[in-house]
C-alpha positions in Angstrom: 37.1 14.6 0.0 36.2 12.3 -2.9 34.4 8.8 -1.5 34.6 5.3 -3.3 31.7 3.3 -3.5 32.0 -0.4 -4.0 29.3 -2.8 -5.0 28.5 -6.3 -6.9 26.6 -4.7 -9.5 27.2 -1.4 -10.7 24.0 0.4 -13.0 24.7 3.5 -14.8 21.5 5.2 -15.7 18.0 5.5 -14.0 15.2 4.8 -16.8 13.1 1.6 -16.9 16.4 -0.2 -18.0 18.7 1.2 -14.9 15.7 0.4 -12.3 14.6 -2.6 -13.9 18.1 -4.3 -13.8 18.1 -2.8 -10.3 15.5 -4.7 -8.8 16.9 -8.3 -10.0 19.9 -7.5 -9.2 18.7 -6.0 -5.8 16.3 -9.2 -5.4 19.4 -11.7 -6.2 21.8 -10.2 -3.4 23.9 -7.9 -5.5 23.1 -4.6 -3.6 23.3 -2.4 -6.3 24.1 1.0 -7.0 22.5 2.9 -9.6 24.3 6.5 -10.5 22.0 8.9 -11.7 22.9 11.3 -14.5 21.8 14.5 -15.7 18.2 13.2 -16.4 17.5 11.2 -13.6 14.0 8.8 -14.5 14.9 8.7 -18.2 12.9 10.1 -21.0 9.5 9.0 -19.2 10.4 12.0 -16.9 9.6 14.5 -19.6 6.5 12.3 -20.9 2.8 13.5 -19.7 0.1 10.9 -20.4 1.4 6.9 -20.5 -1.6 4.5 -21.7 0.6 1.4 -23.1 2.2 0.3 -19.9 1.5 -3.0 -18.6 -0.2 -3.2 -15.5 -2.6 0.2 -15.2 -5.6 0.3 -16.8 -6.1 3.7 -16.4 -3.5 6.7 -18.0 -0.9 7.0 -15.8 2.2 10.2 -15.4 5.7 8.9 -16.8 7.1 10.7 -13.6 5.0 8.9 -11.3 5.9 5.7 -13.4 9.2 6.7 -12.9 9.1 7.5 -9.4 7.5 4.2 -8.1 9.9 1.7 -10.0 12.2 4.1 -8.0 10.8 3.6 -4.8 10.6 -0.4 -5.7 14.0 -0.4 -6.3 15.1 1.1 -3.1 12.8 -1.1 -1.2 14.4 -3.8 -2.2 17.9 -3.0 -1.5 19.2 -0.8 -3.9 20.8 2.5 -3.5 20.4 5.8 -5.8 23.6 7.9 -6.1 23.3 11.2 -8.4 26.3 12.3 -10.2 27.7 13.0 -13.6 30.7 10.4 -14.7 32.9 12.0 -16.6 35.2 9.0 -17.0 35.3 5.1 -17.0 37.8 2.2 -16.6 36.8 -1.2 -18.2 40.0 -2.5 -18.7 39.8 -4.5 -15.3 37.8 -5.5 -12.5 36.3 -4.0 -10.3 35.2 -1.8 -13.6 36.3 2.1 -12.2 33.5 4.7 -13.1 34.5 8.6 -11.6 32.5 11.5 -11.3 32.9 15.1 -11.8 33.3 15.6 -8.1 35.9 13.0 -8.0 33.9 10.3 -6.2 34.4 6.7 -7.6 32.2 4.0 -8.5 33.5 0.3 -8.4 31.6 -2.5 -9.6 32.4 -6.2 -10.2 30.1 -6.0 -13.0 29.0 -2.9 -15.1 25.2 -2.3 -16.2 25.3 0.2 -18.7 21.6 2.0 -19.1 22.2 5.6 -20.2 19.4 5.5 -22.7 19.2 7.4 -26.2 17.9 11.2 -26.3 15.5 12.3 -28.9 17.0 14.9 -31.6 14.8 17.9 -31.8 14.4 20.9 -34.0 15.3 23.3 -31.3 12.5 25.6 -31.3 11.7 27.3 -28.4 7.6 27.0 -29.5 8.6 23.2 -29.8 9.5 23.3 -26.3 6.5 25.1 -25.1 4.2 22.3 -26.2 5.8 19.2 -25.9 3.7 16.9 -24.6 0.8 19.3 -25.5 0.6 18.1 -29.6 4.3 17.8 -29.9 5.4 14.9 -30.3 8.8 12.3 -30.8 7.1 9.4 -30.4 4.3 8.1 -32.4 4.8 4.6 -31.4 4.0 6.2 -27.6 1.5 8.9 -28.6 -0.2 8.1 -32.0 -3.0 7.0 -29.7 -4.2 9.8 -28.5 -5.0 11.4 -32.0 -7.4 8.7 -32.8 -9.8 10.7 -35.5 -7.4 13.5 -35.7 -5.2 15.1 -38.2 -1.2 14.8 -37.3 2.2 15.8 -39.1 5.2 14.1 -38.8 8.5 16.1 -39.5 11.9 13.9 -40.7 12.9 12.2 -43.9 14.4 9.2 -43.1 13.6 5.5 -41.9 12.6 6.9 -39.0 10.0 9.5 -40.4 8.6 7.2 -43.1 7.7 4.8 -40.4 5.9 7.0 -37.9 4.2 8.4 -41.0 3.0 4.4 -41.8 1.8 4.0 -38.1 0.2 7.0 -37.6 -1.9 5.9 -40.5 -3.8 3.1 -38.0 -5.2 6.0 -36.0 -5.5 8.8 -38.7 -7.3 9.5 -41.5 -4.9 12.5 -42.1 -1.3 12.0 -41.8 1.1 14.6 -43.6 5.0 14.5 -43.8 7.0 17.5 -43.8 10.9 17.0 -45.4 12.9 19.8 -45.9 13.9 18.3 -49.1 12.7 17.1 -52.6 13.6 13.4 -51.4 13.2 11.0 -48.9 16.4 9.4 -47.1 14.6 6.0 -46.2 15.0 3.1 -47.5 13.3 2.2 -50.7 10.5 -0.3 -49.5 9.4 1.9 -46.8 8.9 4.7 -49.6 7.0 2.9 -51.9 4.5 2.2 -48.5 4.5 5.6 -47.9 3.7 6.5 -51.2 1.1 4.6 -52.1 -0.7 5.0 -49.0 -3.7 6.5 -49.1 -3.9 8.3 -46.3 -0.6 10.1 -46.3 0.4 13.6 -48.1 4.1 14.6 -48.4 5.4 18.3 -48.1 8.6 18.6 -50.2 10.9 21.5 -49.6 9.6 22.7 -46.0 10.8 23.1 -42.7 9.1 23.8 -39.1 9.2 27.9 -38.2 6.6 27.7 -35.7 4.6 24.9 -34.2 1.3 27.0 -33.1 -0.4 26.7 -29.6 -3.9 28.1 -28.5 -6.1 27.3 -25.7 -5.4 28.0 -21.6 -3.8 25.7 -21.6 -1.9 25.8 -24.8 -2.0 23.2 -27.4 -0.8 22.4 -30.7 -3.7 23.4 -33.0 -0.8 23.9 -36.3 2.2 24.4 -37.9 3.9 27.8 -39.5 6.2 26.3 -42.5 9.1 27.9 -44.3 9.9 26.9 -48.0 13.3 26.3 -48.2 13.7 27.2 -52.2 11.2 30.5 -51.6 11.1 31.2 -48.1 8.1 31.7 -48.4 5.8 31.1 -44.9 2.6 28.9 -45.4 0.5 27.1 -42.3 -0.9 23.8 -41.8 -3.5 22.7 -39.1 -2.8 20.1 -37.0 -3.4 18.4 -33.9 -0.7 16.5 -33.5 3.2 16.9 -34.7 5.6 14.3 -34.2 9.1 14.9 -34.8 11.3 12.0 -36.0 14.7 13.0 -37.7 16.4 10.7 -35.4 17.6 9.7 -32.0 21.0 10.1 -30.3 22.6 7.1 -27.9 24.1 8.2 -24.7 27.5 6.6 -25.7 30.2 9.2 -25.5 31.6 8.1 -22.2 32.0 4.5 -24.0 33.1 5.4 -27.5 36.9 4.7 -27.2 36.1 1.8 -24.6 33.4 -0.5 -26.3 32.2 -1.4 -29.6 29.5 0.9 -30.9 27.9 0.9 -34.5 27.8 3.2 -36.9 24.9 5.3 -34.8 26.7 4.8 -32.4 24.6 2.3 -30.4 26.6 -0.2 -27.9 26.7 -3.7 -29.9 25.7 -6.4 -27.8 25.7 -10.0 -28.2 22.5 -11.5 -30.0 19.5 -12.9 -28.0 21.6 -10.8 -24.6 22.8 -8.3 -23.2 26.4 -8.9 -23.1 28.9 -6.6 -24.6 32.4 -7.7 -25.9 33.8 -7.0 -22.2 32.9 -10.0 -20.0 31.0 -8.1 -16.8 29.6 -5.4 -18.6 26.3 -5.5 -20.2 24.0 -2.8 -21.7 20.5 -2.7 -21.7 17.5 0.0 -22.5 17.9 2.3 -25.5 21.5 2.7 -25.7 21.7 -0.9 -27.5 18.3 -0.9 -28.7 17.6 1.6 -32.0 14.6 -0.7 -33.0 11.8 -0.5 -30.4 12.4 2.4 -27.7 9.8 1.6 -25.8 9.6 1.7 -21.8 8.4 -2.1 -21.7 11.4 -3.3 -23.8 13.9 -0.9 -22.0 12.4 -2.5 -18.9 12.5 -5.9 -20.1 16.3 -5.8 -21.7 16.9 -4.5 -17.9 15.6 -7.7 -16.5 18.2 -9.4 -19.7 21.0 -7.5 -18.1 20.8 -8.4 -14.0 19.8 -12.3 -15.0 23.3 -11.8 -17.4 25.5 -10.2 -14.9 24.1 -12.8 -12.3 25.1 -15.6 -14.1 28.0 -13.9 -15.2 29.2 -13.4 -11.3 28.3 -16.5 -10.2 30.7 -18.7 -13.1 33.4 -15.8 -11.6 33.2 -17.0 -8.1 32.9 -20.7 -9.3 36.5 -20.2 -10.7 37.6 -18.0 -8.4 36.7 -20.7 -5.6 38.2 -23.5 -7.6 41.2 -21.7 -8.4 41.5 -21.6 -4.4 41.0 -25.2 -3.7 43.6 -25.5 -6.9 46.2 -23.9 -4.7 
């Protein structure tokens, strides 16, 4: 038998946007429920070593990270639901979210915190050592490569600018593109260019990122040339791959306005959408930053929206009331 649950505030998504927005809301009286997808925690589930969190001055687990705003959340009044939706209503409220075993979700107002995945190569050594030299986040791991010689793999904005930052920890930064040209824009390839610091790879692609050590780690790359074929290897110690990142959006696509990468527009300076009561927050509106602390702090921009957004509804609905 399928069960409907009902709430004030309704959070799809458990990353530091989901639980973040969770614990204002839980804190204001809203009683939230947060529904869990496939990848319950967010990205910092699949991230080892986390040094640019507030708060800890020592290295801290993304799991762990994950699991405590988890447990703040639920201390505070907020309860944690796993399922997968597989369809949503926002053409009224209560907004109608239903899951694949045919339980509803009904919210008053709609947090939507599904996040944004990072596009990989697909190799099974890529697998192996993520988190162990590999890399999609320089912004999050450059760090830990002070000193050390890293690659970055990708062509486009994205690429060129992991390639620049990389550059205030390394002396040895190299770019790998599988073609003869970049795809950024033009300023950020005249940086790259004249930098220094940074070598460029034309006409290669990833075959092999190379582990050794008990445990493994990344200690190089095996390239293929994509005019020759031709297999050539490159040391490194870190490898950071950055052609791209894909927004959790397909449940939304025909029911909200998404850009052209397909990221849920939201009003400047909030985190409004254009349906009143349903807000997005985290990195499924955010392609800029895509960092925990911003995810976590656009979460805290969603629950102070929907909030205010609730309490103008009941104001109405109350004066309507009188009215009558």
């Amino acid at each position: 038998m399928s069960t409907t649950h009902t709430t004030r505030m309704l959070i799809l998504g458990s990353g530091p946007a989901g639980l973040s927005a969770a614990i204002y809301g839980a804190r204001a009286g809203m009683a939230p429920i947060v529904v869990q997808g496939m990848q319950p925690g967010g990205q910092l589930m699949t991230t080892t070593d986390v040094e640019n969190y507030p708060g800890f001055r020592d290295v801290i687990q993304g799991p762990w990270l994950m699991e405590q705003m988890q447990a703040q959340a639920e201390h505070v009044g907020t309860r944690m639901l796993w399922d997968q939706i597989v369809s949503v209503d926002l053409s009224r409220r209560p907004f109608r979210l239903t899951g694949d075993g045919g339980d509803v979700y009904e919210g008053d107002v709609l947090v939507i915190a599904t996040g944004a995945q990072a596009k990989w190569l697909g190799l099974d050594s890529e697998k192996l050592l993520q988190g162990k030299g590999v890399s999609a986040c320089a912004t999050c791991d450059g760090f830990f490569y002070r000193g050390k010689k890293v690659v970055v793999i990708g062509g486009g904005n994205t690429a060129v600018e992991e390639a620049l930052y990389l550059t205030n920890h390394s002396q040895d930064v190299t770019l790998i593109h599988r073609r003869d040209s970049l795809r950024a824009e033009r300023i950020l390839q005249e940086r790259l260019f004249a930098h220094p610091n940074i070598t460029v790879l034309w006409n290669k692609t990833v075959d092999r990122f190379v582990g050794a050590g008990d445990p493994a780690v990344l200690v190089g790359l095996d390239l293929k040339d994509t005019l020759t074929g031709e297999i050539s290897h490159i040391a490194a110690d870190g490898g950071f791959v950055a052609i791209g990142h894909k927004p959790a959006t397909e449940l939304f696509k025909d029911h909200l306005e998404l850009d052209a990468d397909g990221y849920i527009r939201v009003e400047t300076g909030s985190t409004r959408t254009a349906i009143p009561g349903v807000f997005a927050c985290g990195d499924v509106m955010d392609k800029t930053y895509r960092q925990a602390v911003t995810a976590a702090g656009t979460g805290c921009m969603a629950a102070l929206d929907a909030e205010r957004f609730l309490a103008e509804a009941d104001f109405e609905a109350q004066r309507e009331r009188v009215d009558a």
